[in-house]
C-alpha positions in Angstrom: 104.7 115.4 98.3 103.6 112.3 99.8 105.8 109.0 99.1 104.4 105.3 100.1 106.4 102.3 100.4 104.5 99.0 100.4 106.0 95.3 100.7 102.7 94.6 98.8 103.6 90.3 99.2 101.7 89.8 95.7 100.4 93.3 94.4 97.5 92.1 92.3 95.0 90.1 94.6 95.1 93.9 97.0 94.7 95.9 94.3 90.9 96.9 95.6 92.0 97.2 99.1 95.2 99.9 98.1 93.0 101.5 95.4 90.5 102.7 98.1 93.1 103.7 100.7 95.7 105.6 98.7 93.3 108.7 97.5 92.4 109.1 101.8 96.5 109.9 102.1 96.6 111.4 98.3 99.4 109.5 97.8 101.6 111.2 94.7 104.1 108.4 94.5 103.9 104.0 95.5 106.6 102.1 95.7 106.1 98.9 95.8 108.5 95.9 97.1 108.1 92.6 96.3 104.9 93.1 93.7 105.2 89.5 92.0 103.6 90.5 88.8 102.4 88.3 86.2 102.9 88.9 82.7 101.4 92.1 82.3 101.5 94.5 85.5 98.4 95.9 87.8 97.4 99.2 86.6 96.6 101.4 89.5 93.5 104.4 88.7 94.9 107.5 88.9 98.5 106.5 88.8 100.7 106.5 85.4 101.8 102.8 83.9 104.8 101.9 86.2 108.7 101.9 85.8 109.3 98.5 86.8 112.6 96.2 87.6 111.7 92.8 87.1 113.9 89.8 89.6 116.3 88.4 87.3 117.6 85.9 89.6 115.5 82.6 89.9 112.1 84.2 87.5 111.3 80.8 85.5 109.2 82.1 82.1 106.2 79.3 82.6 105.2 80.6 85.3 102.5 83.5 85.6 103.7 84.9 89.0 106.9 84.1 90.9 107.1 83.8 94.3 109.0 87.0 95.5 110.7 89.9 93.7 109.8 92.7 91.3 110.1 96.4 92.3 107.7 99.6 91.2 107.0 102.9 90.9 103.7 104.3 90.3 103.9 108.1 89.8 100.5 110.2 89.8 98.9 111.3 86.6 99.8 114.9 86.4 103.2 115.0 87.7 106.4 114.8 85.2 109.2 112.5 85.9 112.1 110.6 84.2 113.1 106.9 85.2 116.4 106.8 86.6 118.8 104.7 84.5 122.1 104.6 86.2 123.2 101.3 87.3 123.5 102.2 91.0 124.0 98.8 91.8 127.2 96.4 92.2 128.2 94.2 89.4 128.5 91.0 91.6 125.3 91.8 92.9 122.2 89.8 91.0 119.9 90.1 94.2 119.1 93.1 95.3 116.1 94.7 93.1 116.4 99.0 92.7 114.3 101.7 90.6 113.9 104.9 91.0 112.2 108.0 89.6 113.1 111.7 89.4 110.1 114.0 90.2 110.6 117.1 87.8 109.4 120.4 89.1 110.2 123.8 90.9 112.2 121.3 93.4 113.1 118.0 91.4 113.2 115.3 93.8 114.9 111.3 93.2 113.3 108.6 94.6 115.0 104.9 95.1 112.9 102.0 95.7 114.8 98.9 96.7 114.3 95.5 97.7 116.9 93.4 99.3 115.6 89.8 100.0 116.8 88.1 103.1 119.5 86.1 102.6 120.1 83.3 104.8 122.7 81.0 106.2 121.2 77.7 105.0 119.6 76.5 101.6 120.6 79.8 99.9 123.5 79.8 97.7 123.2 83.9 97.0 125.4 86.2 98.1 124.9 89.4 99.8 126.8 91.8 97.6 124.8 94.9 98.6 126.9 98.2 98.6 125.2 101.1 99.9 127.9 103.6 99.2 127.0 102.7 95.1 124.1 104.5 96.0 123.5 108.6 95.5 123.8 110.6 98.8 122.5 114.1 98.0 120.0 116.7 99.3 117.4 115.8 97.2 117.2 111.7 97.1 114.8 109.7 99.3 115.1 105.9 99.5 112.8 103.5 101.1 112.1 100.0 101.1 112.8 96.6 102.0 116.2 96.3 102.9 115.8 93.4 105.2 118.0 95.3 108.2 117.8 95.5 111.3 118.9 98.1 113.9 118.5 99.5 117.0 118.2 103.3 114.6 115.1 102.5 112.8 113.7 99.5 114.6 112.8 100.0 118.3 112.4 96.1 118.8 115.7 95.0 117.6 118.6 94.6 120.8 121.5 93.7 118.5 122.1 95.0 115.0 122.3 92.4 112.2 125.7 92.2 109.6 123.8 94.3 107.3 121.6 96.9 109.2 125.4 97.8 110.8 126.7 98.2 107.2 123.6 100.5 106.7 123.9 102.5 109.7 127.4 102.8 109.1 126.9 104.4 105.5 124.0 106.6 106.6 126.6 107.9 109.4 129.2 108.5 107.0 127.0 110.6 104.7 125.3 112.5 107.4 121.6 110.7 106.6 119.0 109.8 108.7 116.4 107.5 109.2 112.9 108.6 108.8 111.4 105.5 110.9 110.0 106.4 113.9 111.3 102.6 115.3 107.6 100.9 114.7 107.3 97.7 113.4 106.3 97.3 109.9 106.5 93.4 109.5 104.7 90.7 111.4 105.7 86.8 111.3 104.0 84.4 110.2 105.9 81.6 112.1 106.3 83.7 115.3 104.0 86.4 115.6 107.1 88.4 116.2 107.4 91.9 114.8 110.2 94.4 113.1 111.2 96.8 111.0 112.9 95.3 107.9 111.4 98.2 105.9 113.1 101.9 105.9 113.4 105.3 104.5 116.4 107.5 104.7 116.8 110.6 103.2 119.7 113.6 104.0 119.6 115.5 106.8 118.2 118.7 105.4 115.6 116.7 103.8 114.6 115.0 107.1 113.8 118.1 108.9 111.1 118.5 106.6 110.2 115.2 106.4 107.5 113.0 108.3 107.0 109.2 108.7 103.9 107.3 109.9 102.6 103.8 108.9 99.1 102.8 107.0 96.4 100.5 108.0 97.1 96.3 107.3 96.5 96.4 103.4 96.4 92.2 103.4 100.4 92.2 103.5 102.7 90.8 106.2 104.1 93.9 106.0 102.5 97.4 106.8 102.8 100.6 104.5 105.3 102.9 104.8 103.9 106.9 104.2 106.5 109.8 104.4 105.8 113.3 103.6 108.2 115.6 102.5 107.3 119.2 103.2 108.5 122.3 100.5 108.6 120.1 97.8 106.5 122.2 95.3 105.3 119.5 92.4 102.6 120.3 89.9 99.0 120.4 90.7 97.1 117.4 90.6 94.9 117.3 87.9 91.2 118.5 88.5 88.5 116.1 85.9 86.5 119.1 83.8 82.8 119.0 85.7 80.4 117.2 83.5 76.7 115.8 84.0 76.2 112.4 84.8 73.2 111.9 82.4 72.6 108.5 83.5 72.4 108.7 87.0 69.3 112.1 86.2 65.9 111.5 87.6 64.7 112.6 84.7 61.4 112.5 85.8 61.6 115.2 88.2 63.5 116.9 85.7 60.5 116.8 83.2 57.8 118.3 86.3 59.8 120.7 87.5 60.2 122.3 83.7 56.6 121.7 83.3 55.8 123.6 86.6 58.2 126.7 85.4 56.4 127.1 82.0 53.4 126.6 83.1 53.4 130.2 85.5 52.2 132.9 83.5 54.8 135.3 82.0 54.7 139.1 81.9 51.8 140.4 79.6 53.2 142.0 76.4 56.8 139.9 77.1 59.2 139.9 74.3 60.4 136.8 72.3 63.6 137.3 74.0 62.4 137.4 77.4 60.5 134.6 77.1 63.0 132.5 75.7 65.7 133.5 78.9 62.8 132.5 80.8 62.6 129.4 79.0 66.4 128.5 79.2 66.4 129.7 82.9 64.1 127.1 83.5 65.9 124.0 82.1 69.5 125.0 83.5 67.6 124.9 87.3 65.7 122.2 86.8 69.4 120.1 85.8 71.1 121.8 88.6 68.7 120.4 90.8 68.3 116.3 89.4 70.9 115.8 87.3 74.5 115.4 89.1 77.3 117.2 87.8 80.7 117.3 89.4 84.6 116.9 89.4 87.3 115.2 91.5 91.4 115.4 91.1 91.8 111.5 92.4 89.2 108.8 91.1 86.6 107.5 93.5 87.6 104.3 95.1 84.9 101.3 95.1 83.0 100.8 97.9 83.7 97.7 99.7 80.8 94.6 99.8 79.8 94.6 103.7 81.3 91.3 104.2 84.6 92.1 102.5 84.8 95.2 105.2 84.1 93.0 107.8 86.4 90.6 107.0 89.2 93.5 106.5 87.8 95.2 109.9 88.7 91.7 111.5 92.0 91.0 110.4 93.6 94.7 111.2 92.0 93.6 114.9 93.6 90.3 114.4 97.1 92.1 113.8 97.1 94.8 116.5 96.5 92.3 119.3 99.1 90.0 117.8 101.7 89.0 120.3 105.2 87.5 120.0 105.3 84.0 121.0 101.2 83.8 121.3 100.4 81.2 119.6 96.8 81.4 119.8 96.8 85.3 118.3 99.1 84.1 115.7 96.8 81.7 114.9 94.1 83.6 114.8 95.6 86.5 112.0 97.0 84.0 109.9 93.5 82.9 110.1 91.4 85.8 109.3 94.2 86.8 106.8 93.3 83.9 104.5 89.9 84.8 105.3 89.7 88.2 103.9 91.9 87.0 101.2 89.3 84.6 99.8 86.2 86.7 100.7 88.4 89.3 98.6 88.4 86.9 95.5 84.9 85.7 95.8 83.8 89.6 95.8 85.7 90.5 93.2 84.7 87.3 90.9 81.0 88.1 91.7 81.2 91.7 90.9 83.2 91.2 87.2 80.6 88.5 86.3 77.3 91.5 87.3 79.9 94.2 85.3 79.7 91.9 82.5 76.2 90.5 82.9 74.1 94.0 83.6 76.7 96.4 81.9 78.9 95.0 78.9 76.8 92.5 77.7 74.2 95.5 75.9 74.6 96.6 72.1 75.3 100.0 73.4 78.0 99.0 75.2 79.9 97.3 72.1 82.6 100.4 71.9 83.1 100.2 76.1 83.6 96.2 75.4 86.1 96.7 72.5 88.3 99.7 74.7 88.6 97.5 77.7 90.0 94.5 75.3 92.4 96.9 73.6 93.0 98.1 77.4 93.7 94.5 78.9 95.8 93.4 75.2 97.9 96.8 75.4 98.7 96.0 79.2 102.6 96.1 78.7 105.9 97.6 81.1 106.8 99.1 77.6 103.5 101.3 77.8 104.2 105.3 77.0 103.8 107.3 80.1 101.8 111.0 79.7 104.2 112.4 82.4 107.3 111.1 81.2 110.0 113.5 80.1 111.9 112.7 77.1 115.4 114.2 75.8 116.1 116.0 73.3 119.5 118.0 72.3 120.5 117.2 76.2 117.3 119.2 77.1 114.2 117.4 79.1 111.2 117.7 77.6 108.2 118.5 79.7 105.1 119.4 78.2 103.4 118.3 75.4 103.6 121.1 73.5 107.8 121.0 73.7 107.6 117.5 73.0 105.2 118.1 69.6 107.8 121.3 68.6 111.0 118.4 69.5 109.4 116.2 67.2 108.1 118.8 64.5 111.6 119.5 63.9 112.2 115.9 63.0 112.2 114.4 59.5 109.1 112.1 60.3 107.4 114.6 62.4 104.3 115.7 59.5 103.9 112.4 58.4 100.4 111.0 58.5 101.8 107.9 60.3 103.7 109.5 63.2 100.6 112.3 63.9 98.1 109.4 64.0 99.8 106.8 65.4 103.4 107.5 66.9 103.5 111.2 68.2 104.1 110.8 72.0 102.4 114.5 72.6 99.0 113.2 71.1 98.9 110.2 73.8 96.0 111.6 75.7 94.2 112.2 72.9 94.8 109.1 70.8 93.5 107.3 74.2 90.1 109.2 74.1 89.7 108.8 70.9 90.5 105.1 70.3 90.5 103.6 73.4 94.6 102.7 73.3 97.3 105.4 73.1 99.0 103.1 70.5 96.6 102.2 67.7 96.6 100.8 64.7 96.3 102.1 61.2 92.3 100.4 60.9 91.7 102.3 64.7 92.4 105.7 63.2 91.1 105.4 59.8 88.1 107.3 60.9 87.7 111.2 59.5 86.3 111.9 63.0 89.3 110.5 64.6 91.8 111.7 62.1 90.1 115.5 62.2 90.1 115.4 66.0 94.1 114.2 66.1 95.2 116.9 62.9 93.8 119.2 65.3 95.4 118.7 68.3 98.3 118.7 66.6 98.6 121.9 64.8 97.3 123.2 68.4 100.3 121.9 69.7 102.7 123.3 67.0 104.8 126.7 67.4 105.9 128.9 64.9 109.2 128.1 65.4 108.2 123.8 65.0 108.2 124.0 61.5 109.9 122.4 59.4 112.3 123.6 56.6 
């Protein structure tokens, strides 16, 4: 299983940048520090909607994005999971940001994702009520993130330990934990140039030995990814796309020679009907193997970057390996091409939304694409229903969809038009296809072709034993 951590600075204006670099580690869970999300929160392809903690300290409601704060996990289409809900935080403490997951599986897993914002001596009226020993301290829990700590364990440029990377290192001692960190800096200054590690992951000992840690690329943060992999941890299988052609990408041209050139050779004098027609049918399935394009992948394909976005990204990772502590002139000179990239990054993607809407949308056929993306963008919620979520039911978690549809079967509600067509969590996936949203409304299934299609996945998806008395 492989786990990133990512003080993401502002999560939405990288989104590009992290989309194309997460499938190259096939990343199966982010979590993401300090994602400052606006009303409705980035999506990430390939990933489930997040479980999100928004800051509660300081968020002001007229404002679209607030400086600092907000914590995520994005969890992997494919893989089940359940939010963690226990308050694993102090009651006196209204700073420190924590969620977590619990990977379900052969070898369930819990992972923490914490930010704790620097706190400091002057103009700051917080307190620092962090308690580690709140948090859970078994074999199978990883936590990472920005903790804002500093020590001489996990970061190989620190000579004195700070009040609360001591309290840290304390706790992980006491619990016999480790550090994964390898002591490389994951942060970089922007008033100094200097760099640390604020960011961490710890994890139990018997979990460390299988355990590795190694930092991503500069994603456009000041601080760098964080990537652990956690050997032996058997998780579902990610999901493989069913191969289909790609009509409109054909050259359909070649298609219609190279049929042309097959019927045209003479057959076998005397041939039957049914040879002739295999002959037939042999030549159309070679002549689309060969020009029309037909394939699957398990992670979606990332965009391609415009050539002067990737120079612009190419030049500030240079920019931030040759920075140097107390260099004013290299500082100068990332902060630089960080802005840079940053606005060639807007520009890019402003120009290619406005040719996606010019050259694609705006087209008759593309009336139902238009409509989906507008339910898409208006359905954009934290509350949105997750496919690999677990629910409960009896005290038992519910995995699959088919012992979610039998939970639910059993219910009072459960063969009521309304909740098949509209509210049955098991018929998410195919509500989505269907309509475009996996929450529609009564006009969006009204259809008989959607309301067929949905009755059928449902008695699919009903037992025997689901019925109700």
């Amino acid at each position: 299983m492989i786990v990133v951590s990512w003080n993401a600075e502002g999560l939405r204006s990288k989104i590009t940048e992290l989309q194309r670099w997460l499938p190259t580690v096939r990343a199966d869970v982010l979590a993401v520090q300090e994602g400052q999300f606006p009303k409705a929160v980035p999506r990430l392809s390939g990933f489930q909607p997040p479980v999100v903690v928004r800051r509660a300290r300081g968020r002001r409601a007229d404002m679209e994005v607030v400086k600092g704060g907000d914590v995520a996990i994005y969890v992997r289409a494919g893989l089940a999971f359940t939010p963690v809900i226990d308050n694993l935080l102090a009651a006196t403490d209204d700073s420190t940001e924590l969620c977590g997951v619990r990977i379900l599986g052969p070898t369930p897993t819990r992972i923490l994702n914490i930010y704790r914002p620097p706190i400091r001596a002057t103009n700051d009226d917080r307190e620092d009520n962090f308690d580690p020993d709140l948090l859970p301290s078994d074999d199978e829990t990883l936590i990472v993130g920005d903790l804002n700590a500093h020590h001489p364990s996990w970061d190989s440029g620190c000579e004195a330990a700070d009040r609360v990377g001591t309290r840290i290192a304390d706790w992980l001692e006491r619990i016999d934990w480790a550090p994964l960190n390898s002591g490389d800096p994951t942060f970089a200054s922007y008033r100094s140039g200097g760099q640390s590690a604020p960011d961490l992951a710890v994890c139990g000992s018997a979990l460390a030995r299988r355990s590795r840690w190694w930092i991503g690329p500069d994603l456009g943060s000041d601080h760098l990814p964080m990537v652990v992999e956690m050997r032996g941890i058997r998780e579902q299988p990610r999901r493989i796309r069913k191969a289909r052609m790609a009509y409109d990408k054909a050259d359909w041209v070649a298609f219609r020679d190279t049929c042309e050139a097959a019927l045209l050779e003479a057959g076998t004098p005397g041939e039957s009907a049914q040879l002739q027609s295999d002959r037939f049918s042999t030549a159309l399935r070679q002549a689309g193997v060969r020009h029309i394009p037909c394939g699957a992948r398990a992670d979606p394909k990332p965009w391609a970057l415009d050539p002067e976005l990737r120079e612009a990204v190419a030049e500030r990772r240079e920019a931030r390996r040759l920075l140097q502590p107390g260099n004013e002139r290299s500082r100068t000179r990332w902060t630089e091409a960080k802005q840079r990239a940053a606005e060639v990054e807007r520009r890019v993607s402003r120009d290619r939304f406005r040719q996606f809407v010019s050259e694609t949308l705006n087209r008759p056929a593309s009336l139902g694409r238009v409509s989906k993306l507008l339910k898409k963008w208006d359905k954009s919620t934290d509350e949105e229903q997750r496919d690999g979520q677990a629910m409960e039911d009896g005290g038992r978690l519910l995995v699959t969809d088919r012992a979610k549809a039998d939970a639910f079967a059993r219910t009072e509600t459960a063969d009521t038009p309304y909740h098949v067509l509209v509210e049955c969590p098991a018929l998410m996936g195919a509500r989505l296809r269907l309509t475009g949203t996996i929450r529609p409304n009564r006009e969006e299934v009204r259809g008989d072709g959607v309301v067929a299609a949905l009755a059928a996945a449902f008695r699919t998806l009903q037992s025997r034993q689901a019925t109700v008395d």
